[in-house]
VOFIMAR-276426 format. One record per residue: x, y, z of N, C-alpha, C in turn. Coordinates in nm, 2 decimals, padded with zeros to 4 digits. Layout:
BEGIN
   n_c1   n_c2   n_c3  ca_c1  ca_c2  ca_c3   c_c1   c_c2   c_c3
      X      Y      Z      X      Y      Z      X      Y      Z
...
***
This chain:
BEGIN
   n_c1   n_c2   n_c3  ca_c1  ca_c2  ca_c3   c_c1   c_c2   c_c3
  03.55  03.31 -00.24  03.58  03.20 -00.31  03.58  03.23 -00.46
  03.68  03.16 -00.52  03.70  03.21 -00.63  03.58  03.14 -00.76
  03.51  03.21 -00.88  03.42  03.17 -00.94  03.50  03.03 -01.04
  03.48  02.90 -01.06  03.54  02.83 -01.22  03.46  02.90 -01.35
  03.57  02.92 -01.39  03.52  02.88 -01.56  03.57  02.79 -01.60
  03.45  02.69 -01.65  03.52  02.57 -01.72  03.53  02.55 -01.89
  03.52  02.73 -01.94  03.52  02.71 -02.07  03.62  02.80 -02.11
  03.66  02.84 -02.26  03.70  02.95 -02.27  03.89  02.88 -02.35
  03.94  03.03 -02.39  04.07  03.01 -02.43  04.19  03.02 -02.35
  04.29  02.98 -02.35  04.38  03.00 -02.30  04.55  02.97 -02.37
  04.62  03.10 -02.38  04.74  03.08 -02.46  04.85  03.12 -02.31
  04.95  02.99 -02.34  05.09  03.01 -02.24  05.18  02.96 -02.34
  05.28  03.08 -02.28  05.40  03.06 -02.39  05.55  02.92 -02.36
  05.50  02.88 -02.25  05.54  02.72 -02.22  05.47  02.70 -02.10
  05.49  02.55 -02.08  05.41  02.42 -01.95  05.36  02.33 -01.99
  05.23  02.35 -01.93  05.13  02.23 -01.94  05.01  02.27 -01.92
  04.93  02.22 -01.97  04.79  02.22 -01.92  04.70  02.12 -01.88
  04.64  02.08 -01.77  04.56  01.95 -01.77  04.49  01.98 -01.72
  04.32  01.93 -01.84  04.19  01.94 -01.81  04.20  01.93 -01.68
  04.08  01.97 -01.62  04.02  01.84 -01.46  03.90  01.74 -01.60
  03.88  01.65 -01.46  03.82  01.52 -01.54  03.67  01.60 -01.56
  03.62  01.51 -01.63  03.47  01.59 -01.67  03.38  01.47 -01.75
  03.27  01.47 -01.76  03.14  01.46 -01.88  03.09  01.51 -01.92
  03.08  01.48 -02.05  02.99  01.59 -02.17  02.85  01.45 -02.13
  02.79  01.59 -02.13  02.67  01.50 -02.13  02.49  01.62 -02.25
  02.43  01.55 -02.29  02.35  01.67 -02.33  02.24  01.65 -02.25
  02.15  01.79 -02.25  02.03  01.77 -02.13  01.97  01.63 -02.10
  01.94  01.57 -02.21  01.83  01.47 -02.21  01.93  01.38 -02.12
  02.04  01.37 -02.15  02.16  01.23 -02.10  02.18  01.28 -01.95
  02.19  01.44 -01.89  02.19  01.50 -01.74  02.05  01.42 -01.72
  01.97  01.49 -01.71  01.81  01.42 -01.66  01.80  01.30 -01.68
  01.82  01.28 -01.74  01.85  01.02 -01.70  01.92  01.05 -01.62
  02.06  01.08 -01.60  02.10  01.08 -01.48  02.12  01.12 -01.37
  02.06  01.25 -01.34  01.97  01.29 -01.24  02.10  01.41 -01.18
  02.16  01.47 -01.31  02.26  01.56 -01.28  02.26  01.67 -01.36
  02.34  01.82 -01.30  02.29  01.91 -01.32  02.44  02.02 -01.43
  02.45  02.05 -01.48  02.54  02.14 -01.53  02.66  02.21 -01.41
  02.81  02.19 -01.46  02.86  02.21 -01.27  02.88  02.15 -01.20
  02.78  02.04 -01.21  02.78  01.93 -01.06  02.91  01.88 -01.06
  02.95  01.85 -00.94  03.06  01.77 -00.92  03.04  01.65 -00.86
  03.09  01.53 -00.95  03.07  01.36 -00.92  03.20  01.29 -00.91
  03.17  01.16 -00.83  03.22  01.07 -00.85  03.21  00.96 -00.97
  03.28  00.89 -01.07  03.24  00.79 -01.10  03.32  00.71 -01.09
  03.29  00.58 -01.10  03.33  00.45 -01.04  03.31  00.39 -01.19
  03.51  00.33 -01.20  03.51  00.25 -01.30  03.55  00.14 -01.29
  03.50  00.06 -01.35  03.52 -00.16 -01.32  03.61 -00.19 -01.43
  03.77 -00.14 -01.39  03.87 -00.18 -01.49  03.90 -00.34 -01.45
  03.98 -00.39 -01.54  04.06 -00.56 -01.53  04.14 -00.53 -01.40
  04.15 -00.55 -01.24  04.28 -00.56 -01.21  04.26 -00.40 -01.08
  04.20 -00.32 -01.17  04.23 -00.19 -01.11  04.09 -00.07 -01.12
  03.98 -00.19 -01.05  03.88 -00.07 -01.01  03.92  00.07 -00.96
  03.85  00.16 -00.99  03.88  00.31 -00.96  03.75  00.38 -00.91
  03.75  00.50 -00.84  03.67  00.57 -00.83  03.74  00.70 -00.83
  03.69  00.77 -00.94  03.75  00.88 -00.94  03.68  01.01 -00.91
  03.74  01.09 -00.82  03.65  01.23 -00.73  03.65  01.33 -00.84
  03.60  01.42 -00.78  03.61  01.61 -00.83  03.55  01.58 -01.02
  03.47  01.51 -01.09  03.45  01.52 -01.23  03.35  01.62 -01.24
  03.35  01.69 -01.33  03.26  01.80 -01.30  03.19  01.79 -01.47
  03.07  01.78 -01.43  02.94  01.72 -01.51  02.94  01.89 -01.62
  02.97  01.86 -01.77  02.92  01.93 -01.85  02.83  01.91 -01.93
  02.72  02.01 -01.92  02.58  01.99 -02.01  02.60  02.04 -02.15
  02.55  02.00 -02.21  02.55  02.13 -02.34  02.46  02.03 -02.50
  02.40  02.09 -02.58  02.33  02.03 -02.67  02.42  01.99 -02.77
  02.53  02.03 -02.77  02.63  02.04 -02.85  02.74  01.88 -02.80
  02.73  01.81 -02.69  02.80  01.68 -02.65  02.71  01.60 -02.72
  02.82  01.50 -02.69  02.79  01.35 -02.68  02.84  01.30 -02.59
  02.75  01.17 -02.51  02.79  01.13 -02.38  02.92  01.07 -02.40
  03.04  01.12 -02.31  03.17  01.06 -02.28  03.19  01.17 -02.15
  03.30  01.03 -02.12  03.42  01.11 -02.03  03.58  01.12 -02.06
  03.62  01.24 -02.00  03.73  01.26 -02.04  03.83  01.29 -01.90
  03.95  01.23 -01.94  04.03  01.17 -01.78  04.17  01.21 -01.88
  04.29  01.23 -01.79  04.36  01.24 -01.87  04.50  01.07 -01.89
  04.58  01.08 -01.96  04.69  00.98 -01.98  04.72  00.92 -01.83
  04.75  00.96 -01.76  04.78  00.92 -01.63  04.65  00.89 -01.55
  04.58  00.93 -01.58  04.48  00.86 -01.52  04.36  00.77 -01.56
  04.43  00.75 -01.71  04.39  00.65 -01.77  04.44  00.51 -01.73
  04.61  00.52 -01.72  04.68  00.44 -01.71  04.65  00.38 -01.56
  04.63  00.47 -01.49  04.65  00.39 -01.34  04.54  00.31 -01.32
  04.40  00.33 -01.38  04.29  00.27 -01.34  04.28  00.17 -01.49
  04.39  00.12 -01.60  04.41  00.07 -01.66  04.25  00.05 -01.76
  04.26  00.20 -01.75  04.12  00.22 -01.86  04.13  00.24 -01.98
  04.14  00.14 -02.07  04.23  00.14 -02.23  04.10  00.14 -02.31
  04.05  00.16 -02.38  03.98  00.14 -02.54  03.85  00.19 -02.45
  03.75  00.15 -02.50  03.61  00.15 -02.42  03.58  00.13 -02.30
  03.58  00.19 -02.22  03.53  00.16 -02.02  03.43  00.23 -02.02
  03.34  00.16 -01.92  03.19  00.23 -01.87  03.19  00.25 -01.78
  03.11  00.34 -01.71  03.18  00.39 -01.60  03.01  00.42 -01.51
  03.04  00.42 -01.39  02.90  00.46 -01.33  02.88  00.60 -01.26
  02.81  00.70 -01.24  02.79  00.82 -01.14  02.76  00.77 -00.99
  02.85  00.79 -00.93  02.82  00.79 -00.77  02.81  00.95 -00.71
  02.69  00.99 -00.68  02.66  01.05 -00.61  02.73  01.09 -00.44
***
């Protein structure tokens, strides 16, 4: 199986690129929630109209974050998650 790296540079001379979903989180904000560097979660978001649970987010630690998540345009849109949403970890 092949190793991720989920950091690092990458130059293509045309396409696309899109993140996978993810949270920056720093140690102290992993340990409140009871998650590890890597992990892979669910979170569950309570949009107007169009609750979501979204699979495969893969939990990034680092001293250097601040707690957010990052989802991309389309998957913003479908779970009609506009300005500020809070979102929960399902295990």
């Amino acid at each position: 199986m092949a190793e991720n790296n989920f950091s690092g540079d990458v130059e293509i001379s045309e396409g696309v690129i899109a993140a996978k979903r993810h949270i920056h989180l720093t140690p102290a904000d992993a340990e409140a929630f009871g998650v590890e560097d890597k992990e892979i979660v669910c979170v569950k978001i309570a949009s107007e109209g169009r609750s979501t649970i979204f699979g495969d987010v893969v939990v990034r630690v680092s001293e250097k974050f601040a707690l957010a998540m990052h989802i991309d345009t389309d998957e913003s849109n479908a779970a009609c998650a506009f300005g500020t949403v809070y979102g929960e970890i399902v295990k």
